[in-house]
C-alpha positions, 0 to 999 in steps of 0.5 A: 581771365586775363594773360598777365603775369604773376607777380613775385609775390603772386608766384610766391603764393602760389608755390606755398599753396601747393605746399599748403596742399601736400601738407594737407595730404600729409597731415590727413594721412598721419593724423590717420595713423595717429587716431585709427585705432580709436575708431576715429579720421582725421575727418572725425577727428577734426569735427570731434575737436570741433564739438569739443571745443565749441563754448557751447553745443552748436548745430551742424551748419555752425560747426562747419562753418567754424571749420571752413567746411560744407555742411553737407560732408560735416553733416555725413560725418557727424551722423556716422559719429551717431551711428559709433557713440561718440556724439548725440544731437540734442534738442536746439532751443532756438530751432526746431528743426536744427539739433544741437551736436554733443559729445558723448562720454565716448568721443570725450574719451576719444577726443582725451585720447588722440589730443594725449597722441598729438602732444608728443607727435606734434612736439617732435615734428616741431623740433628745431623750429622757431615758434616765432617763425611758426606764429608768422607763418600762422597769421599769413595763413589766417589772412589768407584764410580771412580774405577768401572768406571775404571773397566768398562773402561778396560772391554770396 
């Protein structure tokens, strides 16, 4: 560890991940509210959308890894998707033992639904906002995003 200071942009950054952090927690909370009548998280959610935007059925490990996330807590939710009828695996090709995850009629159904509550919801949240403003903010944090990925990369 080293006892050097922040730079002003290293203390920028650091004061939007904490940012980056409440909003977190508050959009898994919201997105809780907005879906939990139709049996789903926002976890489930988030994996449901996951799948159904997928170009093509994939495994477990491949959605995880499109979402950031670790195959082990993707892999919970998934089985507990199963268990309700929203998703089925299907035999993978090209491995045996790594199932392909589709949706069923159910989760597209739910899926259909939560993406009609989030237009409106989203769109109000928006309000006053410049999507100019809003397309910067999201590339800054698809390049950090980018650069932990890396870093991860070179510490694998």
């Amino acid at each position: 560890m080293t006892d050097r200071p922040r730079n002003a942009a290293g203390t920028a950054l650091s004061l939007l991940i904490l940012d980056v952090f409440r909003l977190n927690g508050r959009l898994l909370a919201e997105g809780d509210r907005l879906v939990g009548d139709l049996g789903l998280t926002s976890a489930r959610w988030q994996v449901l959308g996951a799948i159904a935007l997928a170009p093509a059925p994939q495994p477990v490990a491949w959605i995880a890894r499109s979402m950031g996330l670790y195959r082990q807590g993707v892999q919970r939710i998934v089985n507990e998707m199963v268990q309700e009828g929203f998703v089925v695996f299907a035999d993978n090709p090209h491995h045996r033992r790594a199932k392909l995850v589709t949706l069923t009629a159910k989760g597209r159904t739910a899926f259909a639904a939560a993406d009609q509550r989030q237009k409106p919801w989203v769109n109000a949240l928006a309000k006053g906002l410049n999507a100019g403003d809003l397309a910067t903010t999201q590339r800054v944090l698809m390049t950090l995003r980018d650069r932990l990925d890396e870093n991860a990369q070179s510490d694998a």
